[in-house]
PyMOL CGO cylinders between C-alpha atoms (Angstrom):
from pymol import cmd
from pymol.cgo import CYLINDER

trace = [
    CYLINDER, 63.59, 77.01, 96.12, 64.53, 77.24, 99.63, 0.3, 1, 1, 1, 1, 1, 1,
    CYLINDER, 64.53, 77.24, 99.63, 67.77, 75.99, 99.36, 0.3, 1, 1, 1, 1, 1, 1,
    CYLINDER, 67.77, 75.99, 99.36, 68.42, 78.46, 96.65, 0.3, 1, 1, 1, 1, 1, 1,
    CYLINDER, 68.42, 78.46, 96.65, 68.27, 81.50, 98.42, 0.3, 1, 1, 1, 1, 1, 1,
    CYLINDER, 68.27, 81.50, 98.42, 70.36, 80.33, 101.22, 0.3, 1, 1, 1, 1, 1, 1,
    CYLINDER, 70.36, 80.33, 101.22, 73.12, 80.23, 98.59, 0.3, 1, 1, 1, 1, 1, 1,
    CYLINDER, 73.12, 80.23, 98.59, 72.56, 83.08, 97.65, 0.3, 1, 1, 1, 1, 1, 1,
    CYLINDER, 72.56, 83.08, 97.65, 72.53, 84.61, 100.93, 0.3, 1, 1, 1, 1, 1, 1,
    CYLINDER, 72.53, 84.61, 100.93, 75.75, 82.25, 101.04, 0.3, 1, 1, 1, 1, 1, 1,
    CYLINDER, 75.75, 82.25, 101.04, 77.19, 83.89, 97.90, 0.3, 1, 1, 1, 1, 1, 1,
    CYLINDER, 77.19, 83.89, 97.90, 76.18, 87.64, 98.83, 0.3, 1, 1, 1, 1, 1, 1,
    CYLINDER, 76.18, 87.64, 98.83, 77.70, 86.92, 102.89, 0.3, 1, 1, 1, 1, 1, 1,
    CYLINDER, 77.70, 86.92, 102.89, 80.97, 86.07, 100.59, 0.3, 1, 1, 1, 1, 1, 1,
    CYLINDER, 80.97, 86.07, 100.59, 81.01, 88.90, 98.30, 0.3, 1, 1, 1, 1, 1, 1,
    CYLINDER, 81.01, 88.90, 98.30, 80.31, 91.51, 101.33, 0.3, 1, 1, 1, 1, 1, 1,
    CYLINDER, 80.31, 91.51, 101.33, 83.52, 89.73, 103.34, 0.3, 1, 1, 1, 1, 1, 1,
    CYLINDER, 83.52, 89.73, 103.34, 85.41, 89.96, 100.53, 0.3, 1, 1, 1, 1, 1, 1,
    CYLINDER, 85.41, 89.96, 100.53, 84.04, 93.73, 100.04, 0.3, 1, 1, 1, 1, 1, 1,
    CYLINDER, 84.04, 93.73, 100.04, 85.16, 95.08, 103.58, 0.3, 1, 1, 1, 1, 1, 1,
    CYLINDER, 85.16, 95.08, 103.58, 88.66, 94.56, 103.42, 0.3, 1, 1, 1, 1, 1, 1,
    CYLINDER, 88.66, 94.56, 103.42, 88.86, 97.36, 101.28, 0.3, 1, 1, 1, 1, 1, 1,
    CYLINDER, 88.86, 97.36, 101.28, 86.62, 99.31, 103.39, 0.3, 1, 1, 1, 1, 1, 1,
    CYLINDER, 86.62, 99.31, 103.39, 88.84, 98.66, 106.11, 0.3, 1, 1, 1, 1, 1, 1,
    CYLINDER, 88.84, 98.66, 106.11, 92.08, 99.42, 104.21, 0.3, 1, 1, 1, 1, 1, 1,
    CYLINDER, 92.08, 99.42, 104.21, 90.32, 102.85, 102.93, 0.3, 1, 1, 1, 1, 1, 1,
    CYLINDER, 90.32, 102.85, 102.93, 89.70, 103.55, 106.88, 0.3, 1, 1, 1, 1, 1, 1,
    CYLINDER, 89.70, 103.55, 106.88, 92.86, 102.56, 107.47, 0.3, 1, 1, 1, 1, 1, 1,
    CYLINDER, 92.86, 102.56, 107.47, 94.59, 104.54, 105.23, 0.3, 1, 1, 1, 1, 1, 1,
    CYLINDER, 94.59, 104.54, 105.23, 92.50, 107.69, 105.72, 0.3, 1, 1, 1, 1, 1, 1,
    CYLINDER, 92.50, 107.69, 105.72, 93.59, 107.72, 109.36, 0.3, 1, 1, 1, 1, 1, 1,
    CYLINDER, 93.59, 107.72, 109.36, 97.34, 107.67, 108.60, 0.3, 1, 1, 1, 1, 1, 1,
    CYLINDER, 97.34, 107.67, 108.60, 97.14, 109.86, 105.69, 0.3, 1, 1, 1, 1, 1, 1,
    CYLINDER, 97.14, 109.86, 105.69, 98.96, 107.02, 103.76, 0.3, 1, 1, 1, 1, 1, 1,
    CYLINDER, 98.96, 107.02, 103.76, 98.63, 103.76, 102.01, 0.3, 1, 1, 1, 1, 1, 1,
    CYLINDER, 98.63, 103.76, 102.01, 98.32, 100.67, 104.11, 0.3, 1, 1, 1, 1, 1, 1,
    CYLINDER, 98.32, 100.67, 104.11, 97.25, 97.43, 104.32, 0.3, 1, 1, 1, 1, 1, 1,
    CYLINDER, 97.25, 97.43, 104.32, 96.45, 96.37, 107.85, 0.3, 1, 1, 1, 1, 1, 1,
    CYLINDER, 96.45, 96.37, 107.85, 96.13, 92.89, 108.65, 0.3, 1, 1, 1, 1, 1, 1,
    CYLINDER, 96.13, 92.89, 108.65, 92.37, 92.52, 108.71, 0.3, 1, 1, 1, 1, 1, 1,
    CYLINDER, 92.37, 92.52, 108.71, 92.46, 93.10, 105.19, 0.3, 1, 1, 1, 1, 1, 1,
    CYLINDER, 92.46, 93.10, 105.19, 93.94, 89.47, 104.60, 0.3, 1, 1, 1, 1, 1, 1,
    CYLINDER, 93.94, 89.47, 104.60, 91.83, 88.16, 107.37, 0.3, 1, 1, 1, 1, 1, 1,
    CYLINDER, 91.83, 88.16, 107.37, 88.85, 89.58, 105.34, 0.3, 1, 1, 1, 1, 1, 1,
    CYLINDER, 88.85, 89.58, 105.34, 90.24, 88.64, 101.95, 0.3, 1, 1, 1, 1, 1, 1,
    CYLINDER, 90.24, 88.64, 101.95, 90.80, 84.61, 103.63, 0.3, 1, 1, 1, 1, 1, 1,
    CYLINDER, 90.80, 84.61, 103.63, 87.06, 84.99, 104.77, 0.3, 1, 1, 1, 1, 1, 1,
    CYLINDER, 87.06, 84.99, 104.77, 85.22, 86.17, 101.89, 0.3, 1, 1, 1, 1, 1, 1,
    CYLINDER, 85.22, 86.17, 101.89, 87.79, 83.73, 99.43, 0.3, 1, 1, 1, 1, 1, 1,
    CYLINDER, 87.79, 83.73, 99.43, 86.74, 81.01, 101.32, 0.3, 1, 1, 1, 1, 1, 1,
    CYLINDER, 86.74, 81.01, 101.32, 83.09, 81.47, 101.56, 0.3, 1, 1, 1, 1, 1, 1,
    CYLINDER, 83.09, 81.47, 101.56, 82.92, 82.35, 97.57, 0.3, 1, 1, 1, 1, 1, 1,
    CYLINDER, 82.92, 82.35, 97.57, 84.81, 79.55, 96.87, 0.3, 1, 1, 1, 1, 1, 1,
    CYLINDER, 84.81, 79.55, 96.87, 82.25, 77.42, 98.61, 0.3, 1, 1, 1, 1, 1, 1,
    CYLINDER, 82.25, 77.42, 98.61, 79.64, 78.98, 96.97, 0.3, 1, 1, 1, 1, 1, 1,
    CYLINDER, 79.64, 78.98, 96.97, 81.29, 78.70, 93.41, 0.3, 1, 1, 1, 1, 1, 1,
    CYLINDER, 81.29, 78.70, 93.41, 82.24, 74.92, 93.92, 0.3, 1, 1, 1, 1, 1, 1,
    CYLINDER, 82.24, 74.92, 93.92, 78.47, 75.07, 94.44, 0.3, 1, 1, 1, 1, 1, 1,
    CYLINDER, 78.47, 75.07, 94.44, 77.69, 76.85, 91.27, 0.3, 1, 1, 1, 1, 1, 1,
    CYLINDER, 77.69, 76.85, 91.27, 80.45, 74.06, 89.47, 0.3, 1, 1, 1, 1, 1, 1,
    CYLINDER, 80.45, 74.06, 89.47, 82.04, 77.44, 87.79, 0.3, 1, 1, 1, 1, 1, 1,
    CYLINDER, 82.04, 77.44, 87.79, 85.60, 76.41, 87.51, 0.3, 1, 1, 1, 1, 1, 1,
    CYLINDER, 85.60, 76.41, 87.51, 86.84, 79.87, 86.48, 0.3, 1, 1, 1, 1, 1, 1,
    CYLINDER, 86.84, 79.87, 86.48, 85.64, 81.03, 89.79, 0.3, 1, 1, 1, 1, 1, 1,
    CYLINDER, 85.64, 81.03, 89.79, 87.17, 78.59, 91.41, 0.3, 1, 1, 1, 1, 1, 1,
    CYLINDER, 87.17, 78.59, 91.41, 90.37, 78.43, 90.40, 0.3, 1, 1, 1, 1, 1, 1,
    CYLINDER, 90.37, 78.43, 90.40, 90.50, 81.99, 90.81, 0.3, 1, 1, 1, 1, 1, 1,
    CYLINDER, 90.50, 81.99, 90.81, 89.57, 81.76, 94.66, 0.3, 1, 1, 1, 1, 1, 1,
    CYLINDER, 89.57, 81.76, 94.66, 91.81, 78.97, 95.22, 0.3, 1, 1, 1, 1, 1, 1,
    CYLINDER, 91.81, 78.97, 95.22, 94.65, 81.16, 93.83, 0.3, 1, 1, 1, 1, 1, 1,
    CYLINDER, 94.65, 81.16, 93.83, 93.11, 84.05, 95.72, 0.3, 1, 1, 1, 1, 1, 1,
    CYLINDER, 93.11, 84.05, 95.72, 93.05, 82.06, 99.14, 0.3, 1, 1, 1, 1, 1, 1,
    CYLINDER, 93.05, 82.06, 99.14, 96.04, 80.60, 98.90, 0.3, 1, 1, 1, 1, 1, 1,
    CYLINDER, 96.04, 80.60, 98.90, 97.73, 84.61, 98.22, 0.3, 1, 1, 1, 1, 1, 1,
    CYLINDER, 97.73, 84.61, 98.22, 95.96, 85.71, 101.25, 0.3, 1, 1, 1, 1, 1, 1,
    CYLINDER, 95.96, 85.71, 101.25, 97.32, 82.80, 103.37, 0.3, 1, 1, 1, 1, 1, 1,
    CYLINDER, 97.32, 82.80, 103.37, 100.97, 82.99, 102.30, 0.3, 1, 1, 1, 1, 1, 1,
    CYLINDER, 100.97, 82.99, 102.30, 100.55, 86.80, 103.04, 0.3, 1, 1, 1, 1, 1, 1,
    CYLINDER, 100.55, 86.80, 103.04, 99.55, 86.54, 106.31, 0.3, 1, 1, 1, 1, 1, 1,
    CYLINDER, 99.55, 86.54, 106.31, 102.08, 83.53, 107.01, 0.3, 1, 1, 1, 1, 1, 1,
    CYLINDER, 102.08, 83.53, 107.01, 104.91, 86.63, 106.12, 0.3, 1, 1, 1, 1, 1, 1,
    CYLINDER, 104.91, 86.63, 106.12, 103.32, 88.64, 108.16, 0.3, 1, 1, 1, 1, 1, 1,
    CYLINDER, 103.32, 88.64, 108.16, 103.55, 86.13, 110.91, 0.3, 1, 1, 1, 1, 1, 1,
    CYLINDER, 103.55, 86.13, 110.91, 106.87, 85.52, 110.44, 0.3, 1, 1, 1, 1, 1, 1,
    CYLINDER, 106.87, 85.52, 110.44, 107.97, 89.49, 110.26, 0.3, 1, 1, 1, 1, 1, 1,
    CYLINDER, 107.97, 89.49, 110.26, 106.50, 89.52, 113.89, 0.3, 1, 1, 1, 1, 1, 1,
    CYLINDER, 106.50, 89.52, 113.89, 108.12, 86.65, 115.20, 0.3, 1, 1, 1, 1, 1, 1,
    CYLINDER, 108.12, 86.65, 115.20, 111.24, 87.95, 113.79, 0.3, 1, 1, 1, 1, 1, 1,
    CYLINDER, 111.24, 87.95, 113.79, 111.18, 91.53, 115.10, 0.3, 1, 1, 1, 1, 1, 1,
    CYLINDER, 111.18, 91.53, 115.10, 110.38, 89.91, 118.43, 0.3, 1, 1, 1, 1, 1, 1,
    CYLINDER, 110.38, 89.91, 118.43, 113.77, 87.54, 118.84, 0.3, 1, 1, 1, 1, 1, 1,
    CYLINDER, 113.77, 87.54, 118.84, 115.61, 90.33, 117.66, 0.3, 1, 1, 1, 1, 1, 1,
    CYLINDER, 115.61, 90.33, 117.66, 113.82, 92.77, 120.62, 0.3, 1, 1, 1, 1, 1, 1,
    CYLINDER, 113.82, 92.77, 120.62, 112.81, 95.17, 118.12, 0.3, 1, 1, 1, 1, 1, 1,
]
cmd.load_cgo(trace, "trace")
């Protein structure tokens, strides 16, 4: 029983990860009076992937978990670009 709710507390510390990088992009994008996606958001979106894909391979629900691994994998490559942008504008002095 015990170990139960500690995935569930496992599951919902996923789900409320994965919930606040949309809170932060809404923030985000209310203070510049545009659309954006600031980096946290992938930060947030790796975080709360990874901890619901944990809890999924723990549920054995293989829809779920193919559709973090996807997921995780998207958020990665995303912030790999973004890394690479930087590094970019940097050697170039911009």
């Amino acid at each position: 029983m015990e170990n139960d709710v500690w995935w569930l507390v496992i599951g919902f510390a996923g789900q409320g990860l994965f919930m606040m990088r949309f809170v932060i992009q809404w923030i985000q994008s209310e203070r510049q009076r545009r659309s954006v996606v600031p980096v946290a958001f992938w930060y947030f979106s790796v975080l709360g992937g990874l901890t619901l894909l944990v809890y999924s391979i723990h549920r054995r629900d293989p829809v779920f978990i193919a559709g973090q691994l996807l997921g995780v994998f998207i958020y990665l490559r995303n912030l790999y670009l973004i890394k690479m942008e930087r590094t970019t504008a940097r050697a170039s002095g911009d």
